[in-house]
C-alpha positions in Angstrom: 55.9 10.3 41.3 54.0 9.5 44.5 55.3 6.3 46.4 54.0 5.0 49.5 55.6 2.2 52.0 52.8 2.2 54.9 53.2 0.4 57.8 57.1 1.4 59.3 56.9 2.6 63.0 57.8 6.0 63.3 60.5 5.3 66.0 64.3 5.0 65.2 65.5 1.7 64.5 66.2 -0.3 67.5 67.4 -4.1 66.8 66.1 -6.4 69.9 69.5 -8.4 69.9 70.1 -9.1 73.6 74.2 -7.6 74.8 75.5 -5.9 72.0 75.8 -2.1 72.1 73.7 0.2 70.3 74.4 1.9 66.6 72.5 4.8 64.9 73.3 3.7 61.7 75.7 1.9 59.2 78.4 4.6 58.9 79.4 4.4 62.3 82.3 6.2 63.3 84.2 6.6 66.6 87.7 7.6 68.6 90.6 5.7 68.0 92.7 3.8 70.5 96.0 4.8 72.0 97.5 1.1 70.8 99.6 2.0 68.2 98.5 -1.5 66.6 95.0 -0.6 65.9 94.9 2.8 66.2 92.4 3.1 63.3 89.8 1.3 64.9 87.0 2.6 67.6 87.9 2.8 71.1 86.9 -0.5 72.2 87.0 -2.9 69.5 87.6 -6.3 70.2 90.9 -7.9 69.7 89.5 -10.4 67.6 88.2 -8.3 65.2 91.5 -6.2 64.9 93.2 -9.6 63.6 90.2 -10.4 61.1 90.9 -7.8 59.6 94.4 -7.6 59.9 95.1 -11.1 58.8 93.2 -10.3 55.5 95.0 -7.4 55.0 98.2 -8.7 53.5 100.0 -5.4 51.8 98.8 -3.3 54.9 97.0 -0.3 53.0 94.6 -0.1 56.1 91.7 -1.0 53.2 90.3 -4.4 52.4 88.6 -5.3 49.5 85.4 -7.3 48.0 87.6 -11.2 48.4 89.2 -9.6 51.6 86.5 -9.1 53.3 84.7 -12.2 52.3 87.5 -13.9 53.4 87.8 -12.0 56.9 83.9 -12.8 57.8 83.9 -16.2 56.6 86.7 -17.1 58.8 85.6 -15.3 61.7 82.1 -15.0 61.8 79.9 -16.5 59.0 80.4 -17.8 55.2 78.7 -15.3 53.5 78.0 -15.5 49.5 79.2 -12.7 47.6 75.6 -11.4 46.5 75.7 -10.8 50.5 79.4 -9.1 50.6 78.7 -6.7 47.6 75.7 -5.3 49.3 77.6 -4.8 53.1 80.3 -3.3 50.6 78.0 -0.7 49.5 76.5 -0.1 52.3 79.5 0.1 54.3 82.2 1.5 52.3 84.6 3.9 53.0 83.6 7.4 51.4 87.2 8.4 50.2 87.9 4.6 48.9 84.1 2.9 47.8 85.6 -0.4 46.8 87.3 -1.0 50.3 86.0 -1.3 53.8 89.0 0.5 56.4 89.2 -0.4 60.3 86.1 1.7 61.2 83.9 0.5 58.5 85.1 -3.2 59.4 84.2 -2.8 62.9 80.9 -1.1 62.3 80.0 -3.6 60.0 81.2 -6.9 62.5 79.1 -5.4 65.2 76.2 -4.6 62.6 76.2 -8.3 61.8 76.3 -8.7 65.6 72.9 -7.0 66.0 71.8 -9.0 63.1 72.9 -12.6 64.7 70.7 -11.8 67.4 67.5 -11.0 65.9 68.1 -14.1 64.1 68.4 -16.3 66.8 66.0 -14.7 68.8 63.4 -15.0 66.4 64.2 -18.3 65.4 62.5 -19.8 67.5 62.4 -23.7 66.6 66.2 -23.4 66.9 66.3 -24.8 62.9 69.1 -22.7 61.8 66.3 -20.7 59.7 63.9 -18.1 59.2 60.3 -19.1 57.9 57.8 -16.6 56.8 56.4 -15.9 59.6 59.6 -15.6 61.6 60.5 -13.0 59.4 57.5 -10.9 59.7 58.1 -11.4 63.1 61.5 -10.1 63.3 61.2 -7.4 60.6 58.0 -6.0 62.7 60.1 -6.6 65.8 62.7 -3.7 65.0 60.1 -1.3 63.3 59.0 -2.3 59.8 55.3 -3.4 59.8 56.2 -4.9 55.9 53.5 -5.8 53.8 52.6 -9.5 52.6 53.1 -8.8 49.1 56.9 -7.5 49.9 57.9 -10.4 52.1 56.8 -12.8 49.3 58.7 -11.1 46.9 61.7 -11.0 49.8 61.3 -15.2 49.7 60.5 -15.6 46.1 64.5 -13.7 45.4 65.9 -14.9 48.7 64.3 -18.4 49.8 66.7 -21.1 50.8 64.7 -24.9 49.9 61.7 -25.7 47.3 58.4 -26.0 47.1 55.8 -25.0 49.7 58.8 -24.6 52.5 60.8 -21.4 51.8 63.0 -20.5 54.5 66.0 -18.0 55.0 69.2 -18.8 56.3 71.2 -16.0 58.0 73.2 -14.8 55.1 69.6 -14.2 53.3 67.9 -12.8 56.4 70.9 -10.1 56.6 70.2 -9.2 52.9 66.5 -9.1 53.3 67.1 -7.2 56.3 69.7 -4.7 55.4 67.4 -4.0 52.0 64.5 -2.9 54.0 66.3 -0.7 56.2 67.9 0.7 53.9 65.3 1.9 51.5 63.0 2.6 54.7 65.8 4.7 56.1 65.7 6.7 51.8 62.1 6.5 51.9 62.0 8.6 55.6 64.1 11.2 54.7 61.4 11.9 51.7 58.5 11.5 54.1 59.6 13.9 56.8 56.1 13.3 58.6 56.1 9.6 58.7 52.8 9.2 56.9 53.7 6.4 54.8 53.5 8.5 51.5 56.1 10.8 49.7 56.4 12.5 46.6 59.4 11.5 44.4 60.5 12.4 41.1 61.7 10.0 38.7 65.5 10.5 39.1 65.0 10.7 43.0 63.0 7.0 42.9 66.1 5.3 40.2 68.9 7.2 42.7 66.8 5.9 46.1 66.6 2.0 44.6 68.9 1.4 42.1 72.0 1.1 44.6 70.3 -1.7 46.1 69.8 -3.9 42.8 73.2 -3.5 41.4 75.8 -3.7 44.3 75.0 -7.3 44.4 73.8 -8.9 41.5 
């Protein structure tokens, strides 16, 4: 099966969100701290983010689930639906446990949605609390993805906040929308080693590569 997804930059990704510290990807791991307290999270990780996750964590395993997690971002950062919390599950769940997030996940994910709070706001630029269509083909092209019409439409048509001729995104959508296109750019590279925009899957290879992203959230 040949696929093609023209138009990504061939350079890493690199969100534009001004004072938060770069990541290479979603799996981030790191060193652990000499406080005893949080010793399973990165060196560094703010103190409010230790008791996010702590608070939710009520029968201390070290793991949160699906509702513990909703519950730790919505009461520390932003009320997310749970179409949004299944997919930052999947895509940030802990290999040995894949229905629970543990300290390094939770704190790679916060500062993920960190990176992600920026580009929104930065790209939001009548300050409405939204992203129109061409604020997200703004932002999306911004950190790398040159996506075509056809796919934003169909990224509004699934994801639009409002009705009629105004479809906007608020920033639980914009992470989905955003998150989805990385993600399947980041599969799609490592089939096109040579960043032409083509690659040559088979069947099972295209099902594995999109399928995650359908069902983790629906």
């Amino acid at each position: 099966m040949s696929s093609s997804y023209g138009g990504y930059h061939s350079q890493s990704y690199a969100p534009s969100a001004p004072e938060q510290p770069p990541y290479s990807n979603y799996n981030h791991t790191s060193s652990s701290t000499s406080n005893s307290s949080s010793s399973s999270f990165p060196a560094g990780t703010p103190q409010d983010v230790i008791r996010s996750f702590q608070m939710v964590d009520r029968d201390r395993s070290g793991f949160i689930d699906e509702r513990e997690l909703h519950q730790a971002l919505s009461s520390g950062f932003h009320h997310f639906n749970f179409r949004t919390i299944r997919l930052l599950l999947f895509l940030f769940k802990n290999p040995h446990q894949p229905l629970t997030i543990g300290p390094k996940e939770f704190a790679a994910l916060w500062s993920c949605l960190g990176h992600w709070r920026g580009i929104f706001e930065r790209y939001d630029r009548d300050r409405s609390g939204k992203i129109d269509p061409l604020e997200l083909r703004d932002a999306l092209y911004g950190i790398g993805y040159a996506v075509p019409g056809s796919v934003l439409q169909l990224l509004l048509s699934k994801y639009g906040d409002g009705s009629g001729r105004r479809v906007e995104l608020g920033f639980d959508s914009f992470v989905v929308c955003g998150m989805i296109i990385k993600g399947l750019t980041d599969k799609f590279k490592e089939k096109d080693t040579r960043y032409t925009g083509s690659a040559t899957l088979s069947y099972d290879a295209f099902m594995t590569m999109v399928l995650p992203f359908l069902v983790s959230y629906d």
